[in-house]
DSSP file (Angstrom, degrees, kcal/mol; ACC not computed):
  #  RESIDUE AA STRUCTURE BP1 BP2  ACC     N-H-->O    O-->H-N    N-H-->O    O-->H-N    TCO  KAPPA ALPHA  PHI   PSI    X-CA   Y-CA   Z-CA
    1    1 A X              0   0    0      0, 0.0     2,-0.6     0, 0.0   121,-0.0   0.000 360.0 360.0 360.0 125.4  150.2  132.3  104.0
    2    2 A X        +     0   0    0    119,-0.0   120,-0.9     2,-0.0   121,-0.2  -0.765 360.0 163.2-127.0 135.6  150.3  135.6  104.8
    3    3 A X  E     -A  121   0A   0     -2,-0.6     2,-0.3   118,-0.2   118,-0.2   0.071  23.3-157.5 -88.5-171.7  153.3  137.6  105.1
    4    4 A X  E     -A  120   0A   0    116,-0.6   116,-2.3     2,-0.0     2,-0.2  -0.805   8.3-167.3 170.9 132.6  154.8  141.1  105.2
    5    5 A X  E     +A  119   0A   0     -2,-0.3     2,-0.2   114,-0.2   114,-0.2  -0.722  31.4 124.0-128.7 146.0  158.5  142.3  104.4
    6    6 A X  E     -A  118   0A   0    112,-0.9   112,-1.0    -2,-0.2     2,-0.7  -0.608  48.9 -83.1 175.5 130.6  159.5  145.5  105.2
    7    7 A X  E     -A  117   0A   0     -2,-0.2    48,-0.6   110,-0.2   110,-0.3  -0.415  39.1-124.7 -40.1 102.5  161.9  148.3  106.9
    8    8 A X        -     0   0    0    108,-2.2   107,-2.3    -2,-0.7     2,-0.2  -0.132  22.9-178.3 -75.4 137.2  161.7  149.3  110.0
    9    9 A X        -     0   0    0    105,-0.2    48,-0.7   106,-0.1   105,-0.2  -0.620  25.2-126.8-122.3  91.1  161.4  152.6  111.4
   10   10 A X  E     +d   57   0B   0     -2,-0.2     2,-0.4    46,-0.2    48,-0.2   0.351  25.0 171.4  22.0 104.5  161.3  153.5  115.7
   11   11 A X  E     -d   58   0B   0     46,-3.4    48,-2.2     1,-0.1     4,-0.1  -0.995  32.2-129.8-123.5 138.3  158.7  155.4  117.1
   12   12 A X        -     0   0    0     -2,-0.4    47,-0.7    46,-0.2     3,-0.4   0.370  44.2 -67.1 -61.5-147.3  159.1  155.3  121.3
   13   13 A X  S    S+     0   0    0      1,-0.2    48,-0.2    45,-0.2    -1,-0.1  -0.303 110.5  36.8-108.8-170.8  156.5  154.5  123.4
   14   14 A X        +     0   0    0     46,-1.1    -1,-0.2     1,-0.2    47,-0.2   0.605  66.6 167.1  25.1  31.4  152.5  156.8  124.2
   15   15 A X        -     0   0    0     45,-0.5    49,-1.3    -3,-0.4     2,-0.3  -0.335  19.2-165.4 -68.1 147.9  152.9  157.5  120.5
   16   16 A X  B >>  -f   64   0C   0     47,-0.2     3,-3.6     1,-0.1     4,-1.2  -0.940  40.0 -93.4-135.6 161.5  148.6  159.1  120.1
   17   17 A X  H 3> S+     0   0    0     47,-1.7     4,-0.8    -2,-0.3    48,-0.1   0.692 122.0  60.8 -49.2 -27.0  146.5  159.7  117.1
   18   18 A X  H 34 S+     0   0    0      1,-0.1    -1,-0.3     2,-0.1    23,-0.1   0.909 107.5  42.0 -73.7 -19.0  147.8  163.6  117.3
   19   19 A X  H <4 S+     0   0    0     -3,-3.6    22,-0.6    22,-0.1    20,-0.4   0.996 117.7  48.6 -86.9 -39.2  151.1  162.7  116.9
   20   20 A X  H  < S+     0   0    0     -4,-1.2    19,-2.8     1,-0.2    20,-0.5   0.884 137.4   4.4 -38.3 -89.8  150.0  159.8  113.9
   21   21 A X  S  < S-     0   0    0     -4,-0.8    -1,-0.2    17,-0.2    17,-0.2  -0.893  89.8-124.9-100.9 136.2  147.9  162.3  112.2
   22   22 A X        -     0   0    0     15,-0.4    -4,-0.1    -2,-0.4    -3,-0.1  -0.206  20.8-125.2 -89.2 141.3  147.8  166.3  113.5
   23   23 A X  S >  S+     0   0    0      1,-0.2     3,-2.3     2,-0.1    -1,-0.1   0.929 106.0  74.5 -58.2 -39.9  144.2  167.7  114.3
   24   24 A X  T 3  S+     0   0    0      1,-0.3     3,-0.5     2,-0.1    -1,-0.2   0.913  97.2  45.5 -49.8 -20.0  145.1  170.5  111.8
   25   25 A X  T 3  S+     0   0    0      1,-0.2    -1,-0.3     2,-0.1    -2,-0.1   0.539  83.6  97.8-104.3  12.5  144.6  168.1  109.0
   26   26 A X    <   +     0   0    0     -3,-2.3    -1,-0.2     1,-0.3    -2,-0.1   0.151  45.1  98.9 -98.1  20.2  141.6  166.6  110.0
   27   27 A X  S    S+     0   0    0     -3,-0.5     2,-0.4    -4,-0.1    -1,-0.3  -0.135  89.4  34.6-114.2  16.8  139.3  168.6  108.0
   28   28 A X        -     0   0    0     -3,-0.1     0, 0.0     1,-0.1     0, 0.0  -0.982  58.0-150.6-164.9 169.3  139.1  165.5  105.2
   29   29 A X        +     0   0    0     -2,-0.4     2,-0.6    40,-0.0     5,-0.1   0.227  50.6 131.4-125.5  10.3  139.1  162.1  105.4
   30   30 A X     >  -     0   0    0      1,-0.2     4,-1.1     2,-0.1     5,-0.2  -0.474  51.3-143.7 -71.4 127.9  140.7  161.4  102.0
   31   31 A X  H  > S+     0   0    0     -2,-0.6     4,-2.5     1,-0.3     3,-0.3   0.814  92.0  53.7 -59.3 -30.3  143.5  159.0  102.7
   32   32 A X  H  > S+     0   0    0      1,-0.2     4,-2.1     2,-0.2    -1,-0.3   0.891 110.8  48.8 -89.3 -28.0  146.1  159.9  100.4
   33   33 A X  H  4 S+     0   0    0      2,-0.2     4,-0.4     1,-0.2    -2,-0.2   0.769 109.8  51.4-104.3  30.6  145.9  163.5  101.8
   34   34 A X  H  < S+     0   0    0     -4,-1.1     3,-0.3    -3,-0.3     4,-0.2   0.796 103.6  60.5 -80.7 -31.5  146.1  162.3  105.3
   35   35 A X  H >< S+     0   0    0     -4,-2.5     3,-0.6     1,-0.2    -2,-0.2   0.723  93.2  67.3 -71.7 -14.1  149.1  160.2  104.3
   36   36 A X  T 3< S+     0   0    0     -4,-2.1    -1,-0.2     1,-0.2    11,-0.2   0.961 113.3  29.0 -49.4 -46.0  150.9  163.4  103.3
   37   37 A X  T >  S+     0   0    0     -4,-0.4     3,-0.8    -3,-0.3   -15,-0.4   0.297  82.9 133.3-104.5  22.2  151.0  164.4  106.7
   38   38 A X  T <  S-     0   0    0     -3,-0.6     9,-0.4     1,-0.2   -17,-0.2  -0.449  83.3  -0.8 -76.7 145.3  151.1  161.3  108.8
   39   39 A X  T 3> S+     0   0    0    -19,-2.8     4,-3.0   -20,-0.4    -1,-0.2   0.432  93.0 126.2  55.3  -2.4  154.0  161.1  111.9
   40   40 A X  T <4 S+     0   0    0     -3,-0.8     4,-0.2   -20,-0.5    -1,-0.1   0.812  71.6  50.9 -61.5  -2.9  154.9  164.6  110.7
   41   41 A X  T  4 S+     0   0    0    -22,-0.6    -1,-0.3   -21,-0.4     3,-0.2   0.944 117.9  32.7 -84.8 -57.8  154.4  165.6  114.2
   42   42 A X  T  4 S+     0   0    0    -23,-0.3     2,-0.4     1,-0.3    -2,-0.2   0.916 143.1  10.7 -81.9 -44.1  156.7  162.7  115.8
   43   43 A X    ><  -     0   0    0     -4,-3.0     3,-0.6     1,-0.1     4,-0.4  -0.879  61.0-162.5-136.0 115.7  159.2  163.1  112.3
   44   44 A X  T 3  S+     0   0    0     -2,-0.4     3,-0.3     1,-0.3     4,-0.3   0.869  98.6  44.7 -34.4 -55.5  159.0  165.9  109.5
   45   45 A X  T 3> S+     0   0    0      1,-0.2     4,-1.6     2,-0.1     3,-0.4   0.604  83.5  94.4 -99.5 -21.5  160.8  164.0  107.6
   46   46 A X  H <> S+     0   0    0     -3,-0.6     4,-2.3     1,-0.2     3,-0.3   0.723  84.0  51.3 -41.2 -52.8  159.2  160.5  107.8
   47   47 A X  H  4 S+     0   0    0     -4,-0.4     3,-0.4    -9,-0.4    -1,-0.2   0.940 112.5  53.9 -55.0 -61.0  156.6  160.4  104.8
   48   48 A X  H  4 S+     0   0    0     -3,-0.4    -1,-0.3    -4,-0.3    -2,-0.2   0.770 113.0  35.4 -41.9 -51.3  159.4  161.4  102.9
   49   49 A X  H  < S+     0   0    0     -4,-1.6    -2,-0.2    -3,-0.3    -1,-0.2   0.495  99.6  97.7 -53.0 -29.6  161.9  158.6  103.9
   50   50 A X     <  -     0   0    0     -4,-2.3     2,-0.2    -3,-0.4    30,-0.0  -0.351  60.8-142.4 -57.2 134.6  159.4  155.8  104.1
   51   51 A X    >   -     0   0    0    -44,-0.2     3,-1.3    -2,-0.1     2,-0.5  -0.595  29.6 -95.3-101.2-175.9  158.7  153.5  101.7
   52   52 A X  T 3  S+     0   0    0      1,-0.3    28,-0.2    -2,-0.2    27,-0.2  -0.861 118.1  24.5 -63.8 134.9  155.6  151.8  100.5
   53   53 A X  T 3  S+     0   0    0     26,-2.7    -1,-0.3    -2,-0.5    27,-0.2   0.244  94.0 143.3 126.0   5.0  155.5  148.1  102.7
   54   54 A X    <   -     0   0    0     -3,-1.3    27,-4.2    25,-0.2    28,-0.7  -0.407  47.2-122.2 -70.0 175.3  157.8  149.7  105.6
   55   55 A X        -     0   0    0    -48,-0.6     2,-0.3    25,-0.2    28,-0.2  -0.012   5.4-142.3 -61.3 168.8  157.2  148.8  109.0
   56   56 A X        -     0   0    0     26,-0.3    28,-1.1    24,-0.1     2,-0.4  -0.850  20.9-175.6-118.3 138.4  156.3  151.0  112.3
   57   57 A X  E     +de  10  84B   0    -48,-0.7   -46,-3.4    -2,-0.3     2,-0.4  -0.817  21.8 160.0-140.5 107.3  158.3  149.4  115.5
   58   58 A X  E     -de  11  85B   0     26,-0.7    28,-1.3    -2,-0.4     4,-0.2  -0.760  34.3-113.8-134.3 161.3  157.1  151.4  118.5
   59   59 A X        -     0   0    0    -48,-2.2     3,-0.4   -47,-0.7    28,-0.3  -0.065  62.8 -29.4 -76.4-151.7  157.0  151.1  122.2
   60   60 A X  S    S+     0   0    0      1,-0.2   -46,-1.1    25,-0.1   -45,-0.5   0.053 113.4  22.5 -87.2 150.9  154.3  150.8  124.5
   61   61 A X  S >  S-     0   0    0    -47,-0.2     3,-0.9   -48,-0.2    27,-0.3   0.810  72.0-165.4  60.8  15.0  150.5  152.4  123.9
   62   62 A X  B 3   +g   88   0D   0     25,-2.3    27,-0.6    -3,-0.4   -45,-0.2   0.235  66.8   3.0 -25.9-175.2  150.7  152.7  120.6
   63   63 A X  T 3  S+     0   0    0    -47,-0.1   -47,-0.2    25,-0.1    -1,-0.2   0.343  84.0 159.2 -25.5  67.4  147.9  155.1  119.2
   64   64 A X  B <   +f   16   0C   0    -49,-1.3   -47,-1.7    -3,-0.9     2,-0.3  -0.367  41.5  58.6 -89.3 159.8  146.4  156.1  122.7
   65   65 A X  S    S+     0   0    0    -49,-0.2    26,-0.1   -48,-0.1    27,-0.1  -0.688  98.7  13.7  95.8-157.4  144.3  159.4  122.7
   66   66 A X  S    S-     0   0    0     -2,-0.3   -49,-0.3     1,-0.1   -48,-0.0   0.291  71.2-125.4 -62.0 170.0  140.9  160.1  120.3
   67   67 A X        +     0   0    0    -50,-0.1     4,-0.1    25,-0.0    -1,-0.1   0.314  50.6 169.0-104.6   1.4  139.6  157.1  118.9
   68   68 A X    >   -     0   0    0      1,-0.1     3,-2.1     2,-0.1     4,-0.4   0.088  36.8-146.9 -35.8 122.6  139.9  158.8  115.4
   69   69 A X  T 3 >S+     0   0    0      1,-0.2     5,-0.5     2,-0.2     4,-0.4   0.952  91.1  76.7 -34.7 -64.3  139.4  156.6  112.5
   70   70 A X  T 3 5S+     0   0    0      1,-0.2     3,-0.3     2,-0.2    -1,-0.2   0.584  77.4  74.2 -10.1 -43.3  141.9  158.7  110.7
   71   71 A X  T <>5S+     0   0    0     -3,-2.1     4,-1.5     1,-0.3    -1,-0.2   0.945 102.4  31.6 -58.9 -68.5  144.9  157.3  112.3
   72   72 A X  T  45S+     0   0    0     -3,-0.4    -1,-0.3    -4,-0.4    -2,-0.2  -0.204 119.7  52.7 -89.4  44.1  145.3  153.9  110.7
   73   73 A X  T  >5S+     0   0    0     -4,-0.4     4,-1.4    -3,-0.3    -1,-0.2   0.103 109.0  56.6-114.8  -8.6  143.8  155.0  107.1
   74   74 A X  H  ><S+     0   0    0     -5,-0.5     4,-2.1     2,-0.2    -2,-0.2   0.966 113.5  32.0 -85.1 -52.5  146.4  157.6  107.6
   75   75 A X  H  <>S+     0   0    0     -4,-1.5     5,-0.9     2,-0.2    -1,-0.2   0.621 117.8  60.0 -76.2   1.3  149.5  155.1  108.0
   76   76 A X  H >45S+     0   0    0      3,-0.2     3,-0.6    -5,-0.2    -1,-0.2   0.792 107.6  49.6 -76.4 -50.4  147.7  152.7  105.6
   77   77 A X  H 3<5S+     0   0    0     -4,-1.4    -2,-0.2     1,-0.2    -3,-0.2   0.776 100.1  52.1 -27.7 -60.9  147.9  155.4  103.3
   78   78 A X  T 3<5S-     0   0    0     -4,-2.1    -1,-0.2     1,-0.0    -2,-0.1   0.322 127.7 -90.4 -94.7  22.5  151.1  156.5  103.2
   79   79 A X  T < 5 +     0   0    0     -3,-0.6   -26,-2.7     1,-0.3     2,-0.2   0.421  68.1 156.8  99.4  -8.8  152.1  152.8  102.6
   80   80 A X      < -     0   0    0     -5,-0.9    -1,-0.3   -28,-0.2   -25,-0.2  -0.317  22.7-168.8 -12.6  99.2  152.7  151.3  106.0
   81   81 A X        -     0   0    0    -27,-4.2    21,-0.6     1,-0.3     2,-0.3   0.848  61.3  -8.8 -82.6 -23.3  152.4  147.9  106.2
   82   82 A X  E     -h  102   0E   0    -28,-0.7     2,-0.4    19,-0.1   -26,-0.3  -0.938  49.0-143.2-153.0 150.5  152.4  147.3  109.7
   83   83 A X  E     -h  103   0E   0     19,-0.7    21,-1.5    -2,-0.3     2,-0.2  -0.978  23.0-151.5-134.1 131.4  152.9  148.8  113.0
   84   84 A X  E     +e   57   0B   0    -28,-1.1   -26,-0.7    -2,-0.4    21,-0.2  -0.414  23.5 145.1 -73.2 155.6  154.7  146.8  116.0
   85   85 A X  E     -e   58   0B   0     19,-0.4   -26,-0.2    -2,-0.2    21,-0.1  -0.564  59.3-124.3 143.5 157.6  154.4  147.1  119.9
   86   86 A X  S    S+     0   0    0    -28,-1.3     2,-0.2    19,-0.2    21,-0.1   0.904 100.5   2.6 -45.6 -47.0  154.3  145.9  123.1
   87   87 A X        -     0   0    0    -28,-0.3   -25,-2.3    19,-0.1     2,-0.3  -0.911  58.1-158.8-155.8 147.6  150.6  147.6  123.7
   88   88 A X  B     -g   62   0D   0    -27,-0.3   -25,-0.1    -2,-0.2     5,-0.1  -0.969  35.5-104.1-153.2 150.2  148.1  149.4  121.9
   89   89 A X        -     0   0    0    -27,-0.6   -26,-0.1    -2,-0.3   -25,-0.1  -0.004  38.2-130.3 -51.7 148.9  145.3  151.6  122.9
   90   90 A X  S >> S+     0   0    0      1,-0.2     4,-2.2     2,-0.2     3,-1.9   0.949 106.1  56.7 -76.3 -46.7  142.0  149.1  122.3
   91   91 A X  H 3> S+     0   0    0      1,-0.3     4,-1.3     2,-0.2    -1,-0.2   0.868 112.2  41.0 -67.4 -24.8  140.2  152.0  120.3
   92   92 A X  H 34 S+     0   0    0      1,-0.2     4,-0.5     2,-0.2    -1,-0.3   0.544 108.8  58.8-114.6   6.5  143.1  152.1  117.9
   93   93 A X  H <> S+     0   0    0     -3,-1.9     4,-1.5    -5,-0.1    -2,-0.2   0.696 115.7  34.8 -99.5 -17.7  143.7  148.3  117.7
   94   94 A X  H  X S+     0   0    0     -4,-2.2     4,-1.9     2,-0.1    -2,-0.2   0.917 116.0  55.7 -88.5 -29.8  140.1  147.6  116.4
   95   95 A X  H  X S+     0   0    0     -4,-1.3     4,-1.7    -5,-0.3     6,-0.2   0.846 108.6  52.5 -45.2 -54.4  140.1  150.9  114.3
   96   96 A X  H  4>S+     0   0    0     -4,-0.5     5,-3.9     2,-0.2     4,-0.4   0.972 108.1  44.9 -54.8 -71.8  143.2  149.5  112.8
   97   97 A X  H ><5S+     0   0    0     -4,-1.5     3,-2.7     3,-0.2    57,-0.3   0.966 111.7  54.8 -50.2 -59.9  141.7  145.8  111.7
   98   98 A X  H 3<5S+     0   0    0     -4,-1.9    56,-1.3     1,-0.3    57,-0.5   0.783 115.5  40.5 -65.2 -10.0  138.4  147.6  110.2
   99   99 A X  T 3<5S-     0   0    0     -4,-1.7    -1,-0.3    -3,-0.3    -2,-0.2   0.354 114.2-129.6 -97.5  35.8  140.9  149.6  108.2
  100  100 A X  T < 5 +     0   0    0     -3,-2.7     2,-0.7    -4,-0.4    -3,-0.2   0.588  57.4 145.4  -9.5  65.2  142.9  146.8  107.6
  101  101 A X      < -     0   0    0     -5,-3.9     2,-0.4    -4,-0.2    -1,-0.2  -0.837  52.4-128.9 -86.1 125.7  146.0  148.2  108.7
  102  102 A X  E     -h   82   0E   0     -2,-0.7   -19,-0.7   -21,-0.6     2,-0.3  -0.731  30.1-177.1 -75.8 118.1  147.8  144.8  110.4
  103  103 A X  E     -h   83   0E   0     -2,-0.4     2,-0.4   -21,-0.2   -19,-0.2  -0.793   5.1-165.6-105.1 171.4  149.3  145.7  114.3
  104  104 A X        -     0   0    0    -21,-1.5     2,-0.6    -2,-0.3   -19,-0.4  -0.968  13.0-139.4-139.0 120.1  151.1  143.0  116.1
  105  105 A X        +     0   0    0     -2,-0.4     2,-0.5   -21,-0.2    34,-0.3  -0.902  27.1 168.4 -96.5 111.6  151.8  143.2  119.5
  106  106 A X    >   -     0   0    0     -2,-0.6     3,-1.2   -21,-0.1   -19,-0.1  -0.894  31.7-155.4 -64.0  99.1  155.4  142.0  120.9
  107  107 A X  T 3  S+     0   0    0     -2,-0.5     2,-0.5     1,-0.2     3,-0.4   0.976  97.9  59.5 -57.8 -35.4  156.6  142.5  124.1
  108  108 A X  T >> S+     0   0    0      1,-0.2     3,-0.8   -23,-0.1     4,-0.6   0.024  72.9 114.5 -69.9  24.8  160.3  142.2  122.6
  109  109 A X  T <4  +     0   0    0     -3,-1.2    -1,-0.2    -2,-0.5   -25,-0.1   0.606  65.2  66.2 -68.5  -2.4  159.7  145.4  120.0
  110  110 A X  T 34 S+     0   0    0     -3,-0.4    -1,-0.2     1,-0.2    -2,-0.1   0.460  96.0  52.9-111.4  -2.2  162.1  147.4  121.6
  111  111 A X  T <4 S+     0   0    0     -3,-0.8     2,-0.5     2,-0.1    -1,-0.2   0.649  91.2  86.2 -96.1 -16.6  165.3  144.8  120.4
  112  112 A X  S  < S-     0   0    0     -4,-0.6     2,-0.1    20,-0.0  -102,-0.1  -0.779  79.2-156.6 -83.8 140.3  164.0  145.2  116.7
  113  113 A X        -     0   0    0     -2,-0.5     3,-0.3     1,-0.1     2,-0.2  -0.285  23.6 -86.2-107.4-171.1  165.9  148.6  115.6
  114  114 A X  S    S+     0   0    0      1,-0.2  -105,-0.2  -105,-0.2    -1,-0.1  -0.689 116.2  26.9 -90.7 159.4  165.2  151.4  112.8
  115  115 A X  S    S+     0   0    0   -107,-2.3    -1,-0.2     1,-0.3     2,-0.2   0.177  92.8 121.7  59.2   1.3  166.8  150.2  109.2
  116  116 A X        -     0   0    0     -3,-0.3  -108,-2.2  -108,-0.2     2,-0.4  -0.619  60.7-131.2 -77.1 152.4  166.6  146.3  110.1
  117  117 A X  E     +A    7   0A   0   -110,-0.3    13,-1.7    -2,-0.2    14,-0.6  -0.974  31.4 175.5-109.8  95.6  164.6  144.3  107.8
  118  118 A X  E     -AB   6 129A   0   -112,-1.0  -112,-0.9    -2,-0.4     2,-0.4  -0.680  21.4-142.4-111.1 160.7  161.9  141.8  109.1
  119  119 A X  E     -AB   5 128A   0      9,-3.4     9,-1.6    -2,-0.2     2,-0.5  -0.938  12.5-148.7-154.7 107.1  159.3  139.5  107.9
  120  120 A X  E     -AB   4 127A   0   -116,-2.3     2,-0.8    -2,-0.4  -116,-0.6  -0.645   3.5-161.0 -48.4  91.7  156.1  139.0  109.5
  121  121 A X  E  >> -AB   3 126A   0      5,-1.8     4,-1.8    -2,-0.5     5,-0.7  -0.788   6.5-176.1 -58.8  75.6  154.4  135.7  109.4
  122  122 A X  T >45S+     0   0    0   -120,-0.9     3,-0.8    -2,-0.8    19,-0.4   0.883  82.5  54.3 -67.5 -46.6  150.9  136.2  110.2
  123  123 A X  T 345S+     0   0    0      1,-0.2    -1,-0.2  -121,-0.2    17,-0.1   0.684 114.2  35.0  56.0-114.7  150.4  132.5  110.0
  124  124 A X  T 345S-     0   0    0     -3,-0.3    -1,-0.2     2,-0.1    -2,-0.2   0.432 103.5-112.7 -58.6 -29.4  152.8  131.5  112.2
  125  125 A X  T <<5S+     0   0    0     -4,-1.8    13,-2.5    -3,-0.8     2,-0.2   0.529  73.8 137.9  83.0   1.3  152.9  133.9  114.8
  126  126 A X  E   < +BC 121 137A   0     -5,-0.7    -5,-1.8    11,-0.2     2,-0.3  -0.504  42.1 179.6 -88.2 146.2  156.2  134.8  113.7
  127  127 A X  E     -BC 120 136A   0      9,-2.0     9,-2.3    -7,-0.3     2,-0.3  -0.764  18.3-168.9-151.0 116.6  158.7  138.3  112.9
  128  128 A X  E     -BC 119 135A   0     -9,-1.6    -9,-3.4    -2,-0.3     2,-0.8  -0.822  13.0-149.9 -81.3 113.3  162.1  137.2  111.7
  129  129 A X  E  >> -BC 118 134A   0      5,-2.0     5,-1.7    -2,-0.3     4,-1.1  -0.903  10.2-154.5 -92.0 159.9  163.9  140.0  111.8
  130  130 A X  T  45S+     0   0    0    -13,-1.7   -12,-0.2    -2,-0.8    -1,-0.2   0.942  78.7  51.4 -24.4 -93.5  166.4  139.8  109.1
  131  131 A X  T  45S+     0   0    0    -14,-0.6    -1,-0.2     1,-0.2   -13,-0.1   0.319 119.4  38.1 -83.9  15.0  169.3  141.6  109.6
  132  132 A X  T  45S-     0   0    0    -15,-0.2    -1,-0.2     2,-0.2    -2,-0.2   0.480  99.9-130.7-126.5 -14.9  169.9  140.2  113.1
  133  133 A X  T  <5 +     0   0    0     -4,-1.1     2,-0.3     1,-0.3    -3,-0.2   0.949  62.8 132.8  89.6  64.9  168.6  136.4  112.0
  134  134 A X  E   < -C  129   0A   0     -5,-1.7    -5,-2.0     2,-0.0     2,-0.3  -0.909  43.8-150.2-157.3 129.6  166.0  136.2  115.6
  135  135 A X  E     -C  128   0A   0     -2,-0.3     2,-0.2    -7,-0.2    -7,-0.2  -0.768   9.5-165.6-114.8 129.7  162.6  135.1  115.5
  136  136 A X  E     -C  127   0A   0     -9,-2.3    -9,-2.0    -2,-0.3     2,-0.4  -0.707   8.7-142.5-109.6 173.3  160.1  136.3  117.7
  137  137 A X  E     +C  126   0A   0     -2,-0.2   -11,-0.2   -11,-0.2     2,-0.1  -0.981  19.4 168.6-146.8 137.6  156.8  135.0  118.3
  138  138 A X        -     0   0    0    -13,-2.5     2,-0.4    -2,-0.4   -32,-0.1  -0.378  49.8 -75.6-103.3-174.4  153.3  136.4  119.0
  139  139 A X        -     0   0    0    -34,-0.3   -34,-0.2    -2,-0.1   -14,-0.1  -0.735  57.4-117.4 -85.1 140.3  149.7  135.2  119.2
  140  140 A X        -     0   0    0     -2,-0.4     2,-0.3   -16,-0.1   -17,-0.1  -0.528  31.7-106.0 -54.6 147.4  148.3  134.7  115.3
  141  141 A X        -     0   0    0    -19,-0.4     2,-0.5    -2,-0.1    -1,-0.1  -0.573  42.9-104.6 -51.1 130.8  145.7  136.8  114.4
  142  142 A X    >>  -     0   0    0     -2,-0.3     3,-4.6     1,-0.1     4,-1.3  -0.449  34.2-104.6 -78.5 130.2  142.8  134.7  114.4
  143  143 A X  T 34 S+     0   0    0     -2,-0.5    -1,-0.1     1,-0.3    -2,-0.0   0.529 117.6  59.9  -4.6 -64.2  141.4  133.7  110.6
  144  144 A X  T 3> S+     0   0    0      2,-0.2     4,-1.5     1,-0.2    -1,-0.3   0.501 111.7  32.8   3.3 -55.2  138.6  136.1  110.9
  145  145 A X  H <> S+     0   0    0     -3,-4.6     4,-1.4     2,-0.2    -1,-0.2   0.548 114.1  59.3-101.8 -15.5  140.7  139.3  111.5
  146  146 A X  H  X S+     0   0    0     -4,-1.3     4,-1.0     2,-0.2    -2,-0.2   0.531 102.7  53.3 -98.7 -19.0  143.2  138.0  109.3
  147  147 A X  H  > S+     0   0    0     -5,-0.3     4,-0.9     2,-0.1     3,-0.4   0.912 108.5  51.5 -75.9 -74.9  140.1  137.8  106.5
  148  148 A X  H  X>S+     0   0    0     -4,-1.5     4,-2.0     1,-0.2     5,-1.6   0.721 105.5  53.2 -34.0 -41.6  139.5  141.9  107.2
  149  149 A X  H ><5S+     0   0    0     -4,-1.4     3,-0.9     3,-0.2    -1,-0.2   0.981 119.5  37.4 -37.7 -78.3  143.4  142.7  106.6
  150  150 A X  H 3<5S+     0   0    0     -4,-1.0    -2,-0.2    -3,-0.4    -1,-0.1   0.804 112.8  53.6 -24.2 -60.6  142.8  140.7  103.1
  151  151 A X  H 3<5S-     0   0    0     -4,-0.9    -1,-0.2     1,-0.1    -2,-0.2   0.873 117.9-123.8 -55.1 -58.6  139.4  142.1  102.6
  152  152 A X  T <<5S-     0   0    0     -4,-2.0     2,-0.3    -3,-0.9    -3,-0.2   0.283  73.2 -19.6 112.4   4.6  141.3  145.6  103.1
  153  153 A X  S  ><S-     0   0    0     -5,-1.6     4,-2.8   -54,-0.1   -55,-0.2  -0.754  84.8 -73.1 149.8 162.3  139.2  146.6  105.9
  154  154 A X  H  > S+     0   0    0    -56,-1.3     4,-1.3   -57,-0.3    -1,-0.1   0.896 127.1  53.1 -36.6 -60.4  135.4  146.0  107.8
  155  155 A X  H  > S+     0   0    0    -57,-0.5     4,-2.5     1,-0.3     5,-0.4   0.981 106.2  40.7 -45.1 -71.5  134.1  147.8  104.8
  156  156 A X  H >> S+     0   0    0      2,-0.3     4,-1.1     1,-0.3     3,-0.8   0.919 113.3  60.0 -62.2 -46.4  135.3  146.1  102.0
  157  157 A X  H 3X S+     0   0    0     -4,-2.8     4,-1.3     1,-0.3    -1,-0.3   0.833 100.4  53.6  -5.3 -64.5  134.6  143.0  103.8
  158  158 A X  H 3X S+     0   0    0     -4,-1.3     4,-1.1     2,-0.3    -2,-0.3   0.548 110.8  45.7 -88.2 -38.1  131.2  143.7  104.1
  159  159 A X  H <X S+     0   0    0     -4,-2.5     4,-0.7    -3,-0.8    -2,-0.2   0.508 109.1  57.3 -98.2   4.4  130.8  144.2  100.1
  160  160 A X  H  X S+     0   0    0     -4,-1.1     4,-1.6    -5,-0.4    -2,-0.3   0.806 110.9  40.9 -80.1 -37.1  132.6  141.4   99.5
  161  161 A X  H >X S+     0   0    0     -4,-1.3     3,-2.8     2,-0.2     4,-0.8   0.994 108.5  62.0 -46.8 -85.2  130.3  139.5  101.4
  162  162 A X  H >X S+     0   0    0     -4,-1.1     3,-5.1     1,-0.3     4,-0.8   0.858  99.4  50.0  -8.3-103.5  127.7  141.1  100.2
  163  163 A X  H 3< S+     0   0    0     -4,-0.7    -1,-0.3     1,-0.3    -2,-0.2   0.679 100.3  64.0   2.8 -55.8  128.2  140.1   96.8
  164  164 A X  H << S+     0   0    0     -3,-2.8    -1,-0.3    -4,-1.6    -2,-0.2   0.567  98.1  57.8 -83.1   9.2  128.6  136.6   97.6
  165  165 A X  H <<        0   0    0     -3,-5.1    -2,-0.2    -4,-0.8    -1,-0.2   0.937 360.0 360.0 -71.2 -52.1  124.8  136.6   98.9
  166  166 A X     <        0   0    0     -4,-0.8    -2,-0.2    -5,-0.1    -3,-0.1   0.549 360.0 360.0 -91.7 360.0  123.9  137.7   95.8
């Protein structure tokens, strides 16, 4: 079973790939120094306040705008474990599994608050949060997508695979 524990932090709703990661920074694709500057747009301070395994809990349209890759290796990076919402842009919900960042969509995201503590059941279809003791429920992620998360992404998948051919 797998799960995921974590803090939450509140982003509203159109949050887009400039505000995840700034075009200014877009001049590498190494992940750890995209995760210096990831959300610094929507919060200065976030990277700095985050921990490794928190949460994202955001409204509607999550990562709408470019279809840059960038976006979820950038919160994947700086230790994200998952990002929450109602809706997300399609280019940045498959972008997200092949870099196996886990999203969940929840119409009810907007009752989970920043600092509550919740636990993810990918499983189940479940997020308990915690600190109010109410379980919501989503569609599972189908087996498949649920491998690529593991995997750590499309890539890594794909030489894992690999491997077992040979």
């Amino acid at each position: 079973m797998q799960t995921i524990e974590g803090k939450v932090w509140n982003f509203g709703k159109d949050i887009d790939t400039d505000l995840i990661i700034a075009a200014r920074y877009l001049s590498t694709s190494v992940p750890e120094e995209l995760a210096k500057h990831v959300m610094e747009d929507a919060d200065p301070q976030f990277v700095t306040k985050m921990q490794k395994g928190d949460i994202i809990v955001a409204g509607d349209n999550f990562g709408c705008g470019s279809s840059r890759e960038h976006a979820p290796i950038a919160l994947k990076a700086a230790g994200v474990a998952a990002v929450i919402a109602p809706t997300f842009a399609r280019i940045f919900y498959r972008n997200s599994f092949n870099m196996g960042l886990p999203i969940f969509e929840l119409p009810e995201s907007a009752e989970i608050k920043e600092g509550h503590k919740i636990k993810i059941d990918m499983d189940a279809g479940t997020i308990t949060n915690i600190t109010t003791n109410k379980t919501y429920k989503f569609t599972p992620i189908p087996p498949f997508m649920q491998e690529l998360i593991a995997a750590g992404g499309l890539m890594s998948f794909a030489k894992q695979e690999m491997q077992k051919a040979n």
